[in-house]
KOLPARO-12626 format. One record per residue (C-alpha): residue in three letters; z, y, x. Coordinates in steps of 0.05 Angstrom, whole numbers, plus 5000, padded with zeros to 4 digits. Example, Ala and Ser with C-alpha at 12.3 -4.5 7.8 and 13.67 -1.06 7.14 Angstrom:
BEGIN
ALA515649105246;SER514349795273;
***
This chain:
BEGIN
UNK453847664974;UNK460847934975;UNK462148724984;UNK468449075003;UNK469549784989;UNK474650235023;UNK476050624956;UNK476751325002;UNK470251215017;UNK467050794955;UNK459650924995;UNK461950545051;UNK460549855028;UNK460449205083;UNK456448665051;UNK458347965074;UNK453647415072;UNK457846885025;UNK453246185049;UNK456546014981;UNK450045564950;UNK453045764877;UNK455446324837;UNK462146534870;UNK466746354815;UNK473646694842;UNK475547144891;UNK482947274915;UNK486747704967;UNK492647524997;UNK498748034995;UNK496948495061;UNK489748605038;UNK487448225102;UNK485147615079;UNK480347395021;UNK479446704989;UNK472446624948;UNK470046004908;UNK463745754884;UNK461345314825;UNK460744804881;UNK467844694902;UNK466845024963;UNK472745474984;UNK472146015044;UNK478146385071;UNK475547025098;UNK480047465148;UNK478548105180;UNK475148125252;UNK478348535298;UNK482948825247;UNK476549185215;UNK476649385144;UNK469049295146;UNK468548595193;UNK469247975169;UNK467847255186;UNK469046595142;UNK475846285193;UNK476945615140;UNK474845215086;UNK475244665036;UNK470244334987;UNK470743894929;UNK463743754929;UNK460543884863;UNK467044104822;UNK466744834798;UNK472745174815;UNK475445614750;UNK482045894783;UNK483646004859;UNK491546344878;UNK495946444947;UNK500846074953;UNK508146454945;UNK511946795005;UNK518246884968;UNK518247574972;UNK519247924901;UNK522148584880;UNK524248824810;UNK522949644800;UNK528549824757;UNK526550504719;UNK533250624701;UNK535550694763;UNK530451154781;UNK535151824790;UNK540051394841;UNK540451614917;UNK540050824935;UNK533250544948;UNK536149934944;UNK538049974869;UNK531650374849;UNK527549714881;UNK532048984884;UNK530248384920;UNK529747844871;UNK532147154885;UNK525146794895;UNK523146134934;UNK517046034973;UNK512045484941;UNK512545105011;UNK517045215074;UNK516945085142;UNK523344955190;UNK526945475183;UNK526145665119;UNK519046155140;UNK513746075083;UNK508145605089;UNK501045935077;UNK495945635038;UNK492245654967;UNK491845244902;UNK485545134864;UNK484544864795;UNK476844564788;UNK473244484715;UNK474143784715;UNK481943824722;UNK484043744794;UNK488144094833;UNK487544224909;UNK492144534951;UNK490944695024;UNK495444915069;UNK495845265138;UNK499344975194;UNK501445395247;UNK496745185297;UNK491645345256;UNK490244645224;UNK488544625152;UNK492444095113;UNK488743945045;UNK489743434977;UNK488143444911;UNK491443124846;UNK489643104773;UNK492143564737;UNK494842964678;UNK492942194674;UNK487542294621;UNK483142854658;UNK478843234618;UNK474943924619;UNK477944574645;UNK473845124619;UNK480345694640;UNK485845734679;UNK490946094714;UNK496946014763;UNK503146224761;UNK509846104802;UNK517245994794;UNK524046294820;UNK525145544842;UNK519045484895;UNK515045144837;UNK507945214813;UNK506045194742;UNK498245194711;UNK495345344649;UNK490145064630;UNK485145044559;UNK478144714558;UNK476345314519;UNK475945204436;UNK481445484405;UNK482744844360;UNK483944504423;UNK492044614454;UNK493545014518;UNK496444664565;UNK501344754619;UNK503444324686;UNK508144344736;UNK505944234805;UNK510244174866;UNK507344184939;UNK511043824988;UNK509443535059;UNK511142875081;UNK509142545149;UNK504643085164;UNK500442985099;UNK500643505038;UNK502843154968;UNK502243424899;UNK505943204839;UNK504743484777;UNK508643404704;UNK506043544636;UNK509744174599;UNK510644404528;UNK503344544502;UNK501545044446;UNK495445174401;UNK493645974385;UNK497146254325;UNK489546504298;UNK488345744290;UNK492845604238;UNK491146334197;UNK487346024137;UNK483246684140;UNK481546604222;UNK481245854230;UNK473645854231;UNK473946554265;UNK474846514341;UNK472845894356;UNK473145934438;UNK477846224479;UNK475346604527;UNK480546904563;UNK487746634582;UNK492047024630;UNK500846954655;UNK502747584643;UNK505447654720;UNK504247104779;UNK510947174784;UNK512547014713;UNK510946314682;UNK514546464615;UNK509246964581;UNK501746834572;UNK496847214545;UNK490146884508;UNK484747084477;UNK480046834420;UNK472747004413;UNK466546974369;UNK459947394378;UNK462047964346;UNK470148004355;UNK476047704393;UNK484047704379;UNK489947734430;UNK496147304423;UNK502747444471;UNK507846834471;UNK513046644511;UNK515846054527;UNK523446014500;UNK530045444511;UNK532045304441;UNK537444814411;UNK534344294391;UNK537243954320;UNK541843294314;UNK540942854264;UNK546942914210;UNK548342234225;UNK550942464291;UNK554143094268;UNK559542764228;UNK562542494297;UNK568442864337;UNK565543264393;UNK566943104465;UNK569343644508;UNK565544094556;UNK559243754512;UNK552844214497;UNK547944144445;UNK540943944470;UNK535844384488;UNK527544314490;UNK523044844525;UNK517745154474;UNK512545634464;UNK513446274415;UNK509346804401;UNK511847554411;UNK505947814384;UNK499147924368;UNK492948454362;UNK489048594299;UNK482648354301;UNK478748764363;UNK471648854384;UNK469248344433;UNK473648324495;UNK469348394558;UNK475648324604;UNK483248414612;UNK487148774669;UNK494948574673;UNK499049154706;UNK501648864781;UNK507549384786;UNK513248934784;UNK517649414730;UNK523549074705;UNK522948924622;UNK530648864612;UNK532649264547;UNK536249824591;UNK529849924630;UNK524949834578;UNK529250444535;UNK529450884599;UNK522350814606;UNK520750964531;UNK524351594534;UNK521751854596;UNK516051764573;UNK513851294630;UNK508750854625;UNK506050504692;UNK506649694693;UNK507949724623;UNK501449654596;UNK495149104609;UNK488149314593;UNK482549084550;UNK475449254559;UNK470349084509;UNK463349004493;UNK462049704471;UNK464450004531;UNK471850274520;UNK478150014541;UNK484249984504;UNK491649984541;UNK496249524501;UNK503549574509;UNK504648804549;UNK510748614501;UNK508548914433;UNK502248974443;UNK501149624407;UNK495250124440;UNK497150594491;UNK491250964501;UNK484650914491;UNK478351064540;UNK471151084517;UNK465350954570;UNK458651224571;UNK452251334620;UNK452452114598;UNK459352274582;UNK467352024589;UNK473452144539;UNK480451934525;UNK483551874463;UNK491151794441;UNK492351214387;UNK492451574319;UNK485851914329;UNK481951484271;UNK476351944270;UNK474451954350;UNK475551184349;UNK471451124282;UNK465251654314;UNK465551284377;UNK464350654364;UNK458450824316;UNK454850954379;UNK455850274420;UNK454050424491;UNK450149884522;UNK455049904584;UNK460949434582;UNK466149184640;UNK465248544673;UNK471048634715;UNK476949044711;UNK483249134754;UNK489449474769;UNK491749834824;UNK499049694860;UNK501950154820;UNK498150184751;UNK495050944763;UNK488450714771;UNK483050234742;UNK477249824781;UNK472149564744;UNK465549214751;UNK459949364687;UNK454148964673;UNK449649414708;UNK451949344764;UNK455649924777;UNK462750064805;UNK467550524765;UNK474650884781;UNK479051074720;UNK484651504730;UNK490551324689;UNK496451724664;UNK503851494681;UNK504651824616;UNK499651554579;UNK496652224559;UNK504252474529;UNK504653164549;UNK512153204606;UNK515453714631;UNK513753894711;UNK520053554735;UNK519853034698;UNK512352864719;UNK514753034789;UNK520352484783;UNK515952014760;UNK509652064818;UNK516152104868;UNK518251484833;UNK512151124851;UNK511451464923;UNK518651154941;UNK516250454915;UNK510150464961;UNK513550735020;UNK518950125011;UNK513649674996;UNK507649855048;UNK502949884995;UNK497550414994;UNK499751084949;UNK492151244941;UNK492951094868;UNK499051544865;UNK495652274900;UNK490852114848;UNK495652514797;UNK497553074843;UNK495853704834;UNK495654224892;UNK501854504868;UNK505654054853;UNK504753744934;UNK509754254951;UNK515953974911;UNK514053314926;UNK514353325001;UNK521153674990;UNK523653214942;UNK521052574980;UNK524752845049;UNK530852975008;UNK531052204982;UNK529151985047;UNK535052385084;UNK540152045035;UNK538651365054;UNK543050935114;UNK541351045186;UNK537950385194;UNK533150465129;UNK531351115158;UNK528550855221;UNK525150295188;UNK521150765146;UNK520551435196;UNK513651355200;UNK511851155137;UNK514751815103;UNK510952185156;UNK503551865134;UNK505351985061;UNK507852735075;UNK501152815115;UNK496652595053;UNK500052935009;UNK498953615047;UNK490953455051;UNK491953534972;UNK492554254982;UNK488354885018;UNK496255185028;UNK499554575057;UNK493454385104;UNK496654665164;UNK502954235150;UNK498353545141;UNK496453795205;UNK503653785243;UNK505653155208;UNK499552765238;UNK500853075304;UNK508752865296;UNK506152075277;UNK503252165354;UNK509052485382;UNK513451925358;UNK508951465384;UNK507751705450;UNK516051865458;UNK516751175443;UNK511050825487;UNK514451205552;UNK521751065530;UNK520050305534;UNK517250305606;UNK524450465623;UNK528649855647;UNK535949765667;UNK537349835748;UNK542249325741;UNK541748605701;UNK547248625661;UNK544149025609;UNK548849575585;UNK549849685509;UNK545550255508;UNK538250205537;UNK535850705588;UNK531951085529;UNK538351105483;UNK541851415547;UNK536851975554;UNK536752145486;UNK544352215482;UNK545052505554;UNK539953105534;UNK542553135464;UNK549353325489;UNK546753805553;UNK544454465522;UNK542454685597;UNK535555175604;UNK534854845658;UNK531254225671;UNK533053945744;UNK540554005728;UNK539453575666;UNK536853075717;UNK542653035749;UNK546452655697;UNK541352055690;UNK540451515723;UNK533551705760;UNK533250965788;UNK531550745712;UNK525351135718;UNK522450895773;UNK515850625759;UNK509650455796;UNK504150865815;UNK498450615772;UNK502450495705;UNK504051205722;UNK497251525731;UNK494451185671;UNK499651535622;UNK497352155646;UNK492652375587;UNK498752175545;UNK503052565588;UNK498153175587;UNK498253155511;UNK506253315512;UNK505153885561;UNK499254165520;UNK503054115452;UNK509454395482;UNK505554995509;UNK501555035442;UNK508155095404;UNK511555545447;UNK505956085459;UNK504056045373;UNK512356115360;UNK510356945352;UNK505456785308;UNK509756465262;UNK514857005265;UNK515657595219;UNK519858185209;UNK526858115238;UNK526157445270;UNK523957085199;UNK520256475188;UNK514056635147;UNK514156265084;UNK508556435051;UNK503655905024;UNK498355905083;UNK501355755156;UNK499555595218;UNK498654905245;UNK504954775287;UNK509255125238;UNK513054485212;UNK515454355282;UNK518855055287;UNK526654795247;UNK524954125274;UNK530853925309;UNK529253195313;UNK522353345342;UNK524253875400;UNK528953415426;UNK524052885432;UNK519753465465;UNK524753625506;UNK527052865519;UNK519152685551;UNK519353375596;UNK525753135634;UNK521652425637;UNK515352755657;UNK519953175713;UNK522352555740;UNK516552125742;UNK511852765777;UNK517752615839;UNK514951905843;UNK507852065831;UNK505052745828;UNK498652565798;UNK501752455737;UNK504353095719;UNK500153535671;UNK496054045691;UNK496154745669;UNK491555315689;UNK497255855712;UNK496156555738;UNK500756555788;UNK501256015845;UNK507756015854;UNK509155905771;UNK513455215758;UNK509655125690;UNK514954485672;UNK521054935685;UNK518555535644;UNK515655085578;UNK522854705586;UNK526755305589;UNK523755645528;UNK523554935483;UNK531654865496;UNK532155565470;UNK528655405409;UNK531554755399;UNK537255085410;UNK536455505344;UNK534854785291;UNK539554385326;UNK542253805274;UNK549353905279;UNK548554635263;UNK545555185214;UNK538755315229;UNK537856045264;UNK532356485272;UNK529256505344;UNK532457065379;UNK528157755409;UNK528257505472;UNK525356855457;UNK519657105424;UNK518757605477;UNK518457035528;UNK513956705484;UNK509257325475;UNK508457315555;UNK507056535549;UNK498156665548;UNK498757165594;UNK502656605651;UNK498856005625;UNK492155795593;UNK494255665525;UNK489855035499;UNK485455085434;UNK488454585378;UNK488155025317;UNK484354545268;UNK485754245206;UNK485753475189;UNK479053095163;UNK477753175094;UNK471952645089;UNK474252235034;UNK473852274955;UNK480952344939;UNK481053104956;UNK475853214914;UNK478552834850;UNK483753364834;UNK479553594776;UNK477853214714;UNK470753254713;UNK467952544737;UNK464452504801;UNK458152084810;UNK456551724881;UNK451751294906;UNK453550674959;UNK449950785030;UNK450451535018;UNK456451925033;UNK458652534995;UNK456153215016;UNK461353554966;UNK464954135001;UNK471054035026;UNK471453635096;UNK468253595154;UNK473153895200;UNK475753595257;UNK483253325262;UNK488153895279;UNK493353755345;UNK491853035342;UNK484553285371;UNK485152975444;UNK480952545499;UNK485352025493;UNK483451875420;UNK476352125417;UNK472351645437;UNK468251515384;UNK468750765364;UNK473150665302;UNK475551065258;UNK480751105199;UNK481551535125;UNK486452045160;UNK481452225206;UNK483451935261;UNK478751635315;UNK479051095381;UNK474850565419;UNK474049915394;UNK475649615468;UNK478850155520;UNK476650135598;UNK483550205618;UNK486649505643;UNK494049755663;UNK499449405626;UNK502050105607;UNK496250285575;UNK495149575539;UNK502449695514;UNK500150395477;UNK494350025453;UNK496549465430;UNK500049935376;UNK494150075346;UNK490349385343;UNK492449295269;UNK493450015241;UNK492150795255;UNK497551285270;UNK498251345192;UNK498950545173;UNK492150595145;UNK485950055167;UNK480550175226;UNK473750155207;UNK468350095251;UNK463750695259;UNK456550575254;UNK452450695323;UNK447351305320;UNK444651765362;UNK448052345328;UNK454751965336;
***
């Protein structure tokens, strides 16, 4: 069996039938977390994708076998893509000098230069197979020894090169024995997939030639590259019953001597002395407690001496360290260069600590103990702030772990450091789970501040790439906190806004051919940017209502999308009093309102006010389509009134001005608003369902899979966002958010809105199906 666990909601686990006949041996995602590769001690190899874009459905799409060869290491093949963190370039305005694109080939390109997908395996008796995916969906697939003399791979692991290459190590596990290393190349040629491979420098483990540890460690049992992206630094480890020792070496170009016979001779110009490729150690551990597993850090940090100084003064710690677990249940972090302990964590079914390095005493009264629990398994998150592991029990376990290592930092410079790792992640796409698990309630405050200040300082184009990203990591930071739960709320209800203003701006198409520089959306947007009118039918006048006409169906099926805008205009507008204290002053207190976040939101009134002159225009056409409001007068033009008073307030947090304070009148008008129109009921807060909210503390919390938590703290519904149009209870996502699997609706208008959310929620985060009960 193979189980996947949402770690928001670690009781939710989707158990996949394997039909592997053997122990599965490896198991592999691919870079988007969409796709899993598992092999068994048969050869067989299953690539698993997700159905339906479901975090919990999946089906087996391909395979390959080498019948009756264990496979011992399994890897993706390379995209290309690689990016270098640079810590000391973590106070610049630029993200693109806080996170470079490296200079990195794909293992195998199509025409055009696209990468190829695929995997490479490495089986116990030394082949390797590589299969790769055409894009029809054929599966290309060879396999090549390793060397001529094949012999018995008991480890291995794959690494790649800045030049498209692939290189494997390889040991058949005694520690007398050398580790080898190949070079394998993957190439296609007439439609068929060839490997070559070439034998590189070897080395044997520097505990092997110790006169005191030669008959110590007599198997290795683990061997590790340091990064899959770098082939130069490999970590091993030596193990008896009792013990184990790590050794760090790196492989190094070094002259390589000339015999004095030749040294007597004049030199030729431009000549350079000859140089070999060989291994060096960096460094190496004390002799340890038996290792149980090892967890290398995937943040890509740069280690040049600038960075690696920066880091060590600020104290900053993530993607510098790889952990150790051993056999009497704590795990040790080990600095990945020197190898010196970090921090220390001890395990037990009762109890949990965490020592610094220097505490003899705690390490000394621990370890007289020795907890029958060890780690199986253990891996990093994206960013090195958390800790997976597996122990033999059975049992799945999430450590927390400091960016600081436990070093006691001033507030800012803590605050730099999570924002740090925030940025990364929105640049990236990677999840920031690991990341909120370090905030604190108040410190969710400065960070959305500080997070919206980077973000403003970046280029126009890098702005719109990531609008919505910033807006699903403001939101989640905001659930952190009881004072900023009204402002999760507005930013979820501003990722739909954005969508929706979107959806309806692309229905619009040119009356004439020629396309004009500017589409008709771009038009309207700059048209009502630069009209300041109260009035909506004489902004009409200056567009182009041709551009809007659409037909009637398309038109009638936006309407719950359409009634959302007129509901969340008329929400805002009639709460703008609440908001309001003495003298016309924004209330800035720690608990507010949900809509508050909208009120000096320049950018989001216009787009408010942008969708009422579409609305307008398109209730001409069809009538049907306009939103419906319960006035108390017959004669009230609702549109005309909400569009009035939103100018007037956008008026007051315009961009291209100070922000003001909404004038008397205004909130007079507004004031009057529930006694014209039925004001609609959207005052809730976001779901809180999940387990990060409730990890804010540093006492541990237990769970059990199949049962969800009943700890206080959620079970709310989702505030503004709360609408027909999403409620249909089918699938549903960690922000709370929740839609059908397959909607009724067969316009192409409606199929365009939903086709935005086939892969992803609102928030960027994955649907998961919701299991059918009567109570659902």
């Amino acid at each position: 069996m193979i189980h996947i666990i949402d770690t928001e909601h670690p009781w939710d686990v989707f158990s996949i039938n394997s039909g592997h006949t053997e122990v599965i041996s490896c198991l592999e995602w691919d870079q988007s977390g969409s796709r899993l590769l598992s092999a068994d001690g048969d050869g067989q190899i299953k690539c698993w994708s997700m159905s339906e874009h479901l975090v919990n459905s999946w089906e087996s799409v391909l395979s390959s076998s080498l019948d009756g060869d264990p496979i011992v290491a399994l890897s993706w093949l390379h995209n290309g893509v690689k990016l270098a963190l640079h810590v000391e370039m973590s106070g610049s305005t630029n993200f693109g000098e806080k996170f470079s694109r490296v200079k990195f080939s794909p293992s195998l390109t199509l025409f055009g230069g696209k990468p190829m997908e695929g995997w490479l395996a490495v089986t116990v008796s030394g082949l390797v197979t590589v299969s790769l995916l055409k894009p029809g969906g054929a599966l290309l697939t060879a396999s090549e020894s390793l060397c001529r003399l094949r012999g018995r791979v008991a480890l291995a692991d794959i690494a790649f090169t800045g030049g498209g290459n692939i290189v494997v190590a390889a040991t058949d596990g005694s520690s007398s024995s050398p580790v080898q290393f190949y070079k394998v190349v993957v190439s296609v040629v007439s439609e068929k997939c060839r490997i070559d491979t070439e034998l590189l420098p070897s080395l044997f483990l520097r505990c092997t030639t110790d006169p005191l540890r030669r008959e110590k460690y007599l198997s290795v049992t683990h061997l590790k590259f340091l990064t899959r992206e770098n082939s130069e630094q490999v970590l091993l480890c030596a193990s008896n019953q009792s013990g184990s020792i790590v050794e760090c070496w790196s492989l190094r170009k070094e002259g390589l001597p000339v015999n004095n016979i030749f040294q007597h001779r004049s030199p030729v110009v431009g000549e350079k002395q000859p140089t070999i490729l060989k291994w060096r150690i960096l460094t190496t551990t004390n002799d340890l407690e038996r290792v149980s597993a090892v967890a290398l850090p995937k943040l890509p940090i740069s280690i040049s001496n600038t960075d690696l100084k920066v880091a060590s003064d600020t104290k900053f710690c993530p993607g510098l360290g790889l952990a150790l677990a051993f056999h009497d249940g704590s795990i040790q972090i080990l600095h990945r260069l020197s190898l010196h302990t970090m921090g220390v964590f001890y395990g037990s079914s009762s109890s949990t600590s965490v020592q610094r390095p220097g505490d003899e005493s705690a390490i000394k009264r621990q370890r007289t103990g020795g907890p029958a629990l060890h780690f199986k398994a253990l891996q990093f998150s994206w960013t090195s702030l958390a800790l997976a592991g597996v122990d033999n029990h059975g049992k799945l376990h999430m450590l927390r772990v400091s960016p600081s290592m436990g070093q006691v930092l001033e507030m800012n410079t803590t605050l730099r450091h999570l924002l740090f790792l925030l940025e990364y992640c929105m640049v990236t796409g990677y999840d920031w789970w690991d990341v909120l698990l370090h905030v604190q309630p108040t410190m969710v405050h400065n960070l959305v501040e500080k997070l919206h200040e980077e973000y403003m300082r970046q280029n126009q184009a890098l702005q719109q790439v990531l609008a919505t990203r910033i807006v699903a990591v403001k939101a989640s930071l905001c659930k952190l906190s009881t004072a900023t739960a009204a402002r999760a709320c507005d930013f979820h209800a501003k990722l739909l806004l954005m969508a929706i203003s979107s959806t309806l701006k692309s229905l619009l198409r040119p009356h004439v051919l020629n396309t004009p520089d500017k589409s008709p959306g771009d038009r309207l947007t700059e048209i009502c940017a630069k009209n300041t009118d109260t009035d909506i039918d004489k902004v009409m006048i200056n567009l182009k209502t041709e551009e809007f006409v659409l037909d009637g169906p398309p038109l009638q099926s936006l309407q719950q999308l359409i009634q959302w805008v007129g509901d969340f205009v008329l929400y805002l507008l009639a709460n703008l009093p609440n908001q309001v204290i003495c003298h016309g002053l924004i209330l800035q207190g720690s608990m507010v309102r949900p809509g508050f976040g909208f009120m000096r939101d320049g950018a989001s009134l216009g787009m408010l006010r942008e969708m009422l002159v579409m609305i307008r225009i398109w209730g001409l056409l069809k009538p049907g389509c306009l939103p419906t409001f319960t006035a108390t007068s017959d004669n009230q033009d609702s549109m005309q009134l909400l569009f009035r008073l939103l100018t007037k307030l956008w008026l007051c947090s315009r961009d291209d001005g100070p922000p003001q304070d909404p004038d008397e009148s205004l909130i007079d008008e507004c004031c009057l608003l529930p006694s014209q129109l039925l004001v609609p009921s959207l005052d809730w807060l976001p779901v809180n369902d999940g387990v990060i909210v409730r990890l804010q503390g540093k006492h541990p919390l237990r769970l059990q899979f199949g049962k969800a938590s009943s700890l206080p703290g959620g079970g709310t519904r989702p505030g503004l966002i709360d609408h027909p149009v999403l409620i249909l209870c089918q699938l549903n996502c960690v922000c709370g958010c929740v839609t059908m699997l397959r909607s009724p609706n067969k316009t192409n208008a409606m199929k365009q809105w939903e086709q935005r959310w086939i892969k992803n929620c609102l928030c960027g985060g994955l649907w998961r199906r919701i299991p059918h009960s009567p109570l659902s």
